[in-house]
C-alpha positions in Angstrom: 22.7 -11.5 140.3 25.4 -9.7 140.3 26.6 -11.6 137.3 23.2 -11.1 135.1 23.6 -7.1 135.8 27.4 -7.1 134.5 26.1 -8.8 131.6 23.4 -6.1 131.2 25.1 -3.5 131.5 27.3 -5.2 128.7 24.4 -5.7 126.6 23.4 -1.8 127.2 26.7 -0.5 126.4 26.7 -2.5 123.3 23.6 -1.6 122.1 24.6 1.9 122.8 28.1 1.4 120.9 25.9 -0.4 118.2 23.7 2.5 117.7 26.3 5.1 117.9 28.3 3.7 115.2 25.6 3.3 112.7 24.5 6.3 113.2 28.1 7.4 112.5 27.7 4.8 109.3 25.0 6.4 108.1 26.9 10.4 108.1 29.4 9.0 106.4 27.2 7.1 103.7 25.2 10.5 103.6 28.4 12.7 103.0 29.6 10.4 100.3 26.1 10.1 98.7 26.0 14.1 98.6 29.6 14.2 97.4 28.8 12.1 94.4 25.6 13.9 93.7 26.9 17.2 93.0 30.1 15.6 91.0 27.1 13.5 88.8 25.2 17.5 88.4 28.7 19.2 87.7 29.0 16.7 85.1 25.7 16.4 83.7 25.4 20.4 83.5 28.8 20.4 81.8 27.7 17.5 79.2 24.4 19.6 78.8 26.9 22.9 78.0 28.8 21.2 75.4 25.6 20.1 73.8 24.2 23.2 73.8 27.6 24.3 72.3 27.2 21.7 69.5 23.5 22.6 68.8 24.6 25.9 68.4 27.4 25.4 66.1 25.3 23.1 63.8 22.1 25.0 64.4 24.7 27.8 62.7 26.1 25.9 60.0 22.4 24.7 58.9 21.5 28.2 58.8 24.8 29.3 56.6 23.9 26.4 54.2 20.4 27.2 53.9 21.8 31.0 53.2 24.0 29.5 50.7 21.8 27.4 48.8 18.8 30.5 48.9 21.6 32.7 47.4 22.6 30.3 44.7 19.1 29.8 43.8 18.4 33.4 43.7 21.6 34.0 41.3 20.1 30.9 39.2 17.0 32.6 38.9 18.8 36.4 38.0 20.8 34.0 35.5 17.1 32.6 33.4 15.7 35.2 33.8 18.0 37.8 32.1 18.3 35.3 29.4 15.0 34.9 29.0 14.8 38.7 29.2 17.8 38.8 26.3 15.9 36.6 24.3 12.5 38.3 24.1 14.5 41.9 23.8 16.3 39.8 20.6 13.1 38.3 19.3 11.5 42.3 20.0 14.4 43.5 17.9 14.2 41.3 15.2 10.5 41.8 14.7 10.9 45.5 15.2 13.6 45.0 11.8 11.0 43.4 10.1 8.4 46.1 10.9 10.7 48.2 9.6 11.1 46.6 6.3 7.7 45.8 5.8 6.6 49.8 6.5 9.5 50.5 4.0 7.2 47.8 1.4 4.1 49.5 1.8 5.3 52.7 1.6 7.1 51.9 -1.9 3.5 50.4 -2.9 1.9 53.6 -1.5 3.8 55.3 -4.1 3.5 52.8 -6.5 -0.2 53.0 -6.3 -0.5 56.9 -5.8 1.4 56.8 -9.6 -0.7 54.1 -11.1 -3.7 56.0 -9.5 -2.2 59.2 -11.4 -1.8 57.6 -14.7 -5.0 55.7 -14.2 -7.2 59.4 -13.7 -5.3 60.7 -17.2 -6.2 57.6 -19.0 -9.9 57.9 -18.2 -10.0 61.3 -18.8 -8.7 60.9 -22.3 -11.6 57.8 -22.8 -13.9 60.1 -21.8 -13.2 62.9 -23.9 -12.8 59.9 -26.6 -16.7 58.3 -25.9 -17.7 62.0 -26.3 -16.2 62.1 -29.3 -17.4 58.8 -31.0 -20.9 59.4 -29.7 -21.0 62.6 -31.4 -19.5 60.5 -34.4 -22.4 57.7 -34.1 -24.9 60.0 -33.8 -24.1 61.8 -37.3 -23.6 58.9 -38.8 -26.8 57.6 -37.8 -28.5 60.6 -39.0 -26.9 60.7 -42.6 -28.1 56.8 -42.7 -31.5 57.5 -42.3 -31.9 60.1 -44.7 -29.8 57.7 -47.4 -31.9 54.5 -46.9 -35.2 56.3 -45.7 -35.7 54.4 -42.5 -35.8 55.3 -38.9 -33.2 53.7 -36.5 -35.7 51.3 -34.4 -37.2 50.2 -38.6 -33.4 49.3 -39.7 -32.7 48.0 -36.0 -35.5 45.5 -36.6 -34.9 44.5 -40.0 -31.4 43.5 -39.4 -32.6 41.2 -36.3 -35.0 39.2 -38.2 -32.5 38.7 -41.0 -30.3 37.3 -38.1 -32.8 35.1 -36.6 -33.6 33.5 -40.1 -29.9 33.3 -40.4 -28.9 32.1 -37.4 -31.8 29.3 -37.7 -30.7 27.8 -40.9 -27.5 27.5 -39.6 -28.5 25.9 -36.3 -30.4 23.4 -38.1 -27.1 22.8 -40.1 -25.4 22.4 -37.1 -27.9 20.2 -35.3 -27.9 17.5 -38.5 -23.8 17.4 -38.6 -23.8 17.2 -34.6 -26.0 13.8 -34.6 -24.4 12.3 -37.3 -20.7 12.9 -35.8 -22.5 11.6 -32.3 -24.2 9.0 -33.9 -20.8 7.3 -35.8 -18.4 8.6 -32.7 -21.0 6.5 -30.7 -20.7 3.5 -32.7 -17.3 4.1 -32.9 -17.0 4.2 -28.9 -19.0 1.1 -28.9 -16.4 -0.8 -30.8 -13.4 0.8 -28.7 -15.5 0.0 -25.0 -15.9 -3.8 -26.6 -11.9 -4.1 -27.4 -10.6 -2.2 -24.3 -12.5 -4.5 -22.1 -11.2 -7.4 -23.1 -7.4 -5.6 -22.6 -8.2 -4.3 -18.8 -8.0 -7.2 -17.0 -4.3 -8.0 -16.2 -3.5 -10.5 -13.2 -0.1 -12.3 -12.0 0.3 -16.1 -13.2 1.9 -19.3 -11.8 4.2 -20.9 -13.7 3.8 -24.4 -12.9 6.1 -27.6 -14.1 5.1 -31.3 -14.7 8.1 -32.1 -11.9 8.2 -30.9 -8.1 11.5 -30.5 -6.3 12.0 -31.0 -2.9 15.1 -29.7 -1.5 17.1 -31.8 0.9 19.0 -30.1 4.4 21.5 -32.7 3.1 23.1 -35.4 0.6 22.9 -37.8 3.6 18.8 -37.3 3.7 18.8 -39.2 0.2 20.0 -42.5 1.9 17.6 -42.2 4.5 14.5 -41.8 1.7 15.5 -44.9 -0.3 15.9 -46.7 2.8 16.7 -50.4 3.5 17.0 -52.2 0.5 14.6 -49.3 -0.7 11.6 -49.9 0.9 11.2 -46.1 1.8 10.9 -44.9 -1.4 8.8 -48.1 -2.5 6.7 -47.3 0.0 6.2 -43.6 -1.3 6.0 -44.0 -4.9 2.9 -46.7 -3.6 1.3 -44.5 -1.1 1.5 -41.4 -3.6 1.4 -42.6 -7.1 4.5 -40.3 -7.9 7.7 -40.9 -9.3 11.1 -40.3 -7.0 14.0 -39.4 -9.1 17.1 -39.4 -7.1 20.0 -38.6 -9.1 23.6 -36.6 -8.5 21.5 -33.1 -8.1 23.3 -32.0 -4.6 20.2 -32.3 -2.1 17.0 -32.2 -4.4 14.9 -34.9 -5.1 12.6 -34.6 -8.1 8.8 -35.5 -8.0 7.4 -36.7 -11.4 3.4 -37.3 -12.2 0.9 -36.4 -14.9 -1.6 -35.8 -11.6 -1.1 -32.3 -10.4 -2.6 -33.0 -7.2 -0.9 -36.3 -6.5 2.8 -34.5 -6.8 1.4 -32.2 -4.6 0.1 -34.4 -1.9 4.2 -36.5 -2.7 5.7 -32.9 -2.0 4.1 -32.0 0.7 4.5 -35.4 2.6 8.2 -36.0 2.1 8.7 -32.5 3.1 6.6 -33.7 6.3 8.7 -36.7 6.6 12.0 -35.0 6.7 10.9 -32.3 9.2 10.0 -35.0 11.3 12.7 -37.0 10.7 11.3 -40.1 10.9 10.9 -42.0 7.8 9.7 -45.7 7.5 7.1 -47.8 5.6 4.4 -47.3 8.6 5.3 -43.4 9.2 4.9 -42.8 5.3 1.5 -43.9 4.9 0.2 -41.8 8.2 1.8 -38.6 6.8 0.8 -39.0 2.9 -3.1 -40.1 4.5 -3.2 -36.7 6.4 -1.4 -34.6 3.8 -3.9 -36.1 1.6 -6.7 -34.7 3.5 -5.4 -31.2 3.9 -5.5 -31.3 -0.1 -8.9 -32.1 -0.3 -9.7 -29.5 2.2 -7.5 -27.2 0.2 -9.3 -27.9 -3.0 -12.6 -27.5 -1.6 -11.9 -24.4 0.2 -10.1 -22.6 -2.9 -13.3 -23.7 -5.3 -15.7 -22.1 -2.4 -13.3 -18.7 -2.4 -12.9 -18.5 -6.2 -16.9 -18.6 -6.3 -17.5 -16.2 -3.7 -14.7 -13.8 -5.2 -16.2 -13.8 -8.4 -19.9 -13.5 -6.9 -21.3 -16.9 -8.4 -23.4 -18.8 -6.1 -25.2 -22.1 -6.1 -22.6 -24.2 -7.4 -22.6 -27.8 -7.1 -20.3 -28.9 -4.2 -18.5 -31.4 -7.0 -18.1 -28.6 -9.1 -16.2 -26.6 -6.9 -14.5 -29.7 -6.2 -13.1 -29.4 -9.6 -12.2 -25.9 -10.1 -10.3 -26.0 -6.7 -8.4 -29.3 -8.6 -7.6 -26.7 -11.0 -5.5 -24.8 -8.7 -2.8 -27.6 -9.5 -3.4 -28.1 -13.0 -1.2 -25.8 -15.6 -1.9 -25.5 -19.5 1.3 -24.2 -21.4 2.5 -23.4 -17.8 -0.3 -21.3 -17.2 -2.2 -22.0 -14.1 -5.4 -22.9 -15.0 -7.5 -21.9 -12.2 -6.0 -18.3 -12.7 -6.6 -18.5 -16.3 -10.1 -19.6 -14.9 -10.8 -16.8 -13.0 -9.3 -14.7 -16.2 -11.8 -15.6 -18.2 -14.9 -15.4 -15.8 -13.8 -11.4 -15.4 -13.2 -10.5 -19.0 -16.7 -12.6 -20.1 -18.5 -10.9 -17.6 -16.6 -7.4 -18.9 -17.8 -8.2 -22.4 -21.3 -9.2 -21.4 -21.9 -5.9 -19.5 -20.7 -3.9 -22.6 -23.1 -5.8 -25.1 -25.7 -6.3 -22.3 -26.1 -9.9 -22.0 -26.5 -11.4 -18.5 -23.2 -10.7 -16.1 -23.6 -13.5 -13.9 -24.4 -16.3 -16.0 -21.7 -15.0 -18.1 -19.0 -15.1 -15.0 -20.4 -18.7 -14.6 -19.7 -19.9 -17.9 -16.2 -18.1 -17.8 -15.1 -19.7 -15.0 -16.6 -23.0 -15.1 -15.3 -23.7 -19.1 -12.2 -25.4 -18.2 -13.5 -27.4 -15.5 -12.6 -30.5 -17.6 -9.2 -30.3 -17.6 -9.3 -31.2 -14.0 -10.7 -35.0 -15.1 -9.0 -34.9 -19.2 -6.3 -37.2 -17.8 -8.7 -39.8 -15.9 -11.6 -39.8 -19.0 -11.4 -39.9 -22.2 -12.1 -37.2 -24.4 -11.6 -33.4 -25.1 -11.5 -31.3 -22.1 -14.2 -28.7 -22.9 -16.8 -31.9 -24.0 -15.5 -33.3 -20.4 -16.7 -30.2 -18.7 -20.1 -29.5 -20.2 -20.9 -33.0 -19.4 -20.1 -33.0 -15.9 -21.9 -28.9 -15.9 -25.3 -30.9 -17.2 -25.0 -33.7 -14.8 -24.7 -31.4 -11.6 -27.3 -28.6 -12.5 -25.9 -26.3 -15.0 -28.3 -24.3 -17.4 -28.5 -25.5 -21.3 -26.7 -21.9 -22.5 -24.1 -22.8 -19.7 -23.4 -26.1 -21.1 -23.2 -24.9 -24.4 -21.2 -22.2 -23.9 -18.4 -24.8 -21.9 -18.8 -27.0 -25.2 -18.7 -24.9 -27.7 -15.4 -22.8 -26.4 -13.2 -24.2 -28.6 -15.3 -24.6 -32.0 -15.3 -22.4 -34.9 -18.1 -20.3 -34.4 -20.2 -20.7 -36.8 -22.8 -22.7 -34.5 -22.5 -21.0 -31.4 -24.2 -18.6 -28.9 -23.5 -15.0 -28.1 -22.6 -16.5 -24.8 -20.0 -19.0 -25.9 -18.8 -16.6 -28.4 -17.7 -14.4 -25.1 -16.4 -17.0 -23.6 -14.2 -17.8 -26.7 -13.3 -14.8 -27.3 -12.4 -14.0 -23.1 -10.1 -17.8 -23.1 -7.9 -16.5 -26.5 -7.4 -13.3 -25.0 -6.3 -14.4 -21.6 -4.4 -17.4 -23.0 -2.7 -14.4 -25.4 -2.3 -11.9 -23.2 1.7 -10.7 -23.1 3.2 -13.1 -20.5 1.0 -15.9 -19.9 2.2 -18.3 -21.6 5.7 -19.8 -22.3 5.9 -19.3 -26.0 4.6 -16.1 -25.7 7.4 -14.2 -23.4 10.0 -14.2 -25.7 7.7 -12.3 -28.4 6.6 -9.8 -25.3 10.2 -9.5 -24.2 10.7 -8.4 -27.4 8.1 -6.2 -27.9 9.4 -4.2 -24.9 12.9 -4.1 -26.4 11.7 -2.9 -29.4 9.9 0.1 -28.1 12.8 1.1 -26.7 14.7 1.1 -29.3 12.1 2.8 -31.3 12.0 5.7 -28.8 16.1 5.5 -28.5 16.2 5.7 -32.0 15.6 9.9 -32.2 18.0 12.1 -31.4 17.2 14.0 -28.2 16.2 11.4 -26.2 18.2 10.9 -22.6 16.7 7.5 -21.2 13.4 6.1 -22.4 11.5 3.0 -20.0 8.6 0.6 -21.2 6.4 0.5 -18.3 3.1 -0.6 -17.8 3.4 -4.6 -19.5 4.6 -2.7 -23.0 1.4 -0.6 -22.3 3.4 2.9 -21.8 6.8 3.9 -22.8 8.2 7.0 -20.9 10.7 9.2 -22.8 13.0 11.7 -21.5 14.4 14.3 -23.0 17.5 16.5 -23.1 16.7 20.0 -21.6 19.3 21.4 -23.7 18.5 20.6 -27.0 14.9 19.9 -27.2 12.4 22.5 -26.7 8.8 22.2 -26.3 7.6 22.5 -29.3 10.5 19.7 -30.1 9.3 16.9 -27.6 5.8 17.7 -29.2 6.9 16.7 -33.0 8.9 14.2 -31.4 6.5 12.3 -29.7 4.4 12.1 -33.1 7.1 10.6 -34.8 7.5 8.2 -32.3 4.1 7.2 -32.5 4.2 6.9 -36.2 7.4 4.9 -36.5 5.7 2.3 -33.3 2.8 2.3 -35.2 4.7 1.3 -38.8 6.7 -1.3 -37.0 5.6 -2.9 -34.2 2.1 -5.3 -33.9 0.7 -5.4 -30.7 -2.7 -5.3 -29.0 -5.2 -2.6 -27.6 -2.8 0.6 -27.6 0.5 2.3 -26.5 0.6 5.5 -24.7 3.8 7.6 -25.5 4.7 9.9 -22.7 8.1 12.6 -23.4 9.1 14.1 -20.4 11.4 17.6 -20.5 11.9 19.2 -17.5 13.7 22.4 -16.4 15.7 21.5 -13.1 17.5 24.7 -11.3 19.7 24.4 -8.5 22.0 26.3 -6.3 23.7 26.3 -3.0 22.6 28.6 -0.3 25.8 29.9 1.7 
């Protein structure tokens, strides 16, 4: 018993020693938890102070650079607008000057006018004291006449009308009879000159075509690659083409020879195929020639539809426009035919107009008259009887036919119709330039109206412009005046005329000019 209270009062002292120093614990904790507190809000209130400090200091440094910036703005502003304010007082002065000199302008007209006005009051009073004095004059005069030839004024007055009117009647009918025979022969005359300009106003471009066709090579090397092995290449072309090959020592051309236009067209335009692609053997060749082929039929179609439309003919048989499109490839003289074609339907339809035959039927004769040159090397025969057979078997009218057959007779047997025709295929076969043999006399021609026109003394530089049509001439300032290039350009005309030969007419233009210059400093 007395064991278990020992041990009690053990336990009871311990609890109390237990108690005692956690309570003690717990002060001290409490102290240090205070001690750090106030340490963490000395800090904290002295971190907030420096911040402040910082906001501060920035909040001021924002505020000196917005004043900064304001005040540079502002003296930006005061900067445009005093020069804008200089140059509206400049622009005020300088239209205030020109006030000024205009008021000092009107006030010299002011008195100019004031004068003039001045001279302008005496003159009229000295016509009016003139009229006075020549009415006075007329009257007396008057007076003395009536007593002399024993009339009044209103019986002489009439007297001297009705001689006038009787007069002036003959005379008019005069006049009237002279008038209608000049109109009469100047339009006759006019007739004639509308008839032989309009065969001179058509004027087109030509194609100077050859009986060969070049084909240029990228390379000597090429040439051994057309002949091929053992030269089945160009076998195989001249077969598939009907064309000629003529390889020779020209550096990287082959030549292209046939009497068919359109089959040394369809040869060009496949071996140019075939060396584009490269690829060049018996096989290949007869593909490309086969398609090129086709394109020229659809070509030659296409260009007989256009030509007919252009010139406004319709109804055409489809194998007549077959032909005229072959005609794109067909030359005469080296002139194309098909533009010689389409020559020949303008100028005949010209013509017909002027005379007043039919215009279409005359374009349709025009342009269908050489339609046999497109089949003179496959049939026998002339070209223009080719042509008017082939116009009667596919539709054409009787005068049509004629006209086509008759183009190249004498004359004497034909129609008005293939008399226009006739006369519209010399004059576009003749015209300056279409034809080989003729450029060298045209070429000529031009030279010679140059020399003509350099010829005179006077003359700076002198051009023949227009096809030979014009020649432009100018003068020296200096030495000619106008009454000069007047005489001059008469005896230009005279000595062209005494010289030269040429169709329709030449218009002679001399040119003097006065040209002033000068610097401005």
């Amino acid at each position: 018993m007395i064991g278990y209270g020992l041990l009690s009062v053990i336990v009871v002292i311990a609890i109390a020693a237990g108690v005692g120093g956690g309570y003690l614990l717990r002060i001290r904790i409490s102290r240090k938890l205070l001690e750090s507190s106030e340490s963490l809000s000395a800090r904290i209130v002295e971190e907030a102070k420096k911040e402040t400090e910082t906001i501060r200091k920035e909040a001021i440094l924002q505020a000196k650079d917005y004043l900064l910036k304001a005040k540079n703005e502002l003296e930006e502003e005061s900067r445009r607008k005093k020069t804008e304010y200089e140059r509206i007082d400049a622009r005020l002065q300088q239209k205030e000057e020109t006030l000024d000199k205009r008021l000092d302008v009107l006030v010299q007209k002011e008195n100019s006018i004031e004068t003039r006005e001045k001279s302008l009051i005496a003159r009229e009073t000295q016509l009016a004291e003139k009229n006075r004095q020549a009415e006075i004059l007329v009257s007396e005069r008057q007076q003395q006449l009536e007593k002399v030839a024993g009339l009044s004024m209103e019986e002489a007055r009439q007297q001297l009308v009705d001689s006038m009117i009787t007069a002036a009647r003959g005379e008019a009918a005069s006049t009237i009879r002279k008038i209608e025979e000049e109109a009469r022969r100047e339009a006759e005359k006019r007739a004639h000159e509308i008839l032989a300009y309009a065969v001179q106003r058509y004027a087109s471009d030509y194609v100077a075509e050859n009986t060969v066709s070049v084909v240029n090579l990228p390379s000597d090397e090429m040439k051994g690659r057309i002949i091929g092995r053992e030269g089945r290449n160009i076998r195989a072309i001249e077969a598939a083409t009907g064309t000629d090959l003529i390889i020779d020592d020209t550096p990287e051309a082959v030549v292209l020879s046939s009497f068919d236009p359109v089959r040394r067209e369809v040869a060009k335009r496949s071996l140019e195929r075939l060396i584009s692609d490269g690829r060049i053997h018996p096989g290949r060749i007869e593909d490309v020639v086969n398609k090129v082929r086709a394109e020229i039929d659809t070509v030659i179609r296409e260009t007989g539809e256009r030509v007919a439309f252009d010139i406004g003919i319709h109804d055409i048989h489809p194998e007549l426009l077959n032909l005229l499109g072959r005609l794109k490839y067909r030359t005469s003289f080296s002139q194309n035919v098909l533009e010689h074609s389409i020559e020949v339907a303008h100028l005949t339809g010209m013509m017909a107009a002027e005379v007043g035959a039919n215009v279409k039927e005359a374009k349709r004769a025009g342009l269908l008259h050489d339609i046999g040159k497109a089949l003179d090397h496959e049939i026998e025969g002339t070209h223009a009887a080719i042509g008017a057979e082939y116009a009667k078997k596919y539709g054409e009218s009787d005068r049509v036919v004629q006209a086509i057959a008759a183009h190249h007779d004498d004359g004497r047997n034909n129609t008005l119709l293939g008399v226009l025709v006739q006369a519209a295929d010399t004059l576009s076969a003749a015209r300056p330039g279409a034809r080989k043999e003729m450029l060298e006399t045209y070429v000529k021609r031009l030279t010679d109206l140059e020399r003509i026109a350099n010829s005179f003394n006077g003359v700076d530089k002198c051009f023949a412009i227009q096809a030979g049509r014009e020649i432009r001439i100018l003068v020296e300032n200096e030495h000619t005046s106008d009454n000069d290039a007047v005489m001059l350009c008469r005896d230009i005309i005279n000595k062209i005329e005494s010289e030269l030969t040429y169709p329709g007419q030449i218009k002679v233009t001399v040119i003097r000019e006065m040209r002033v210059s000068d610097y401005a400093k």
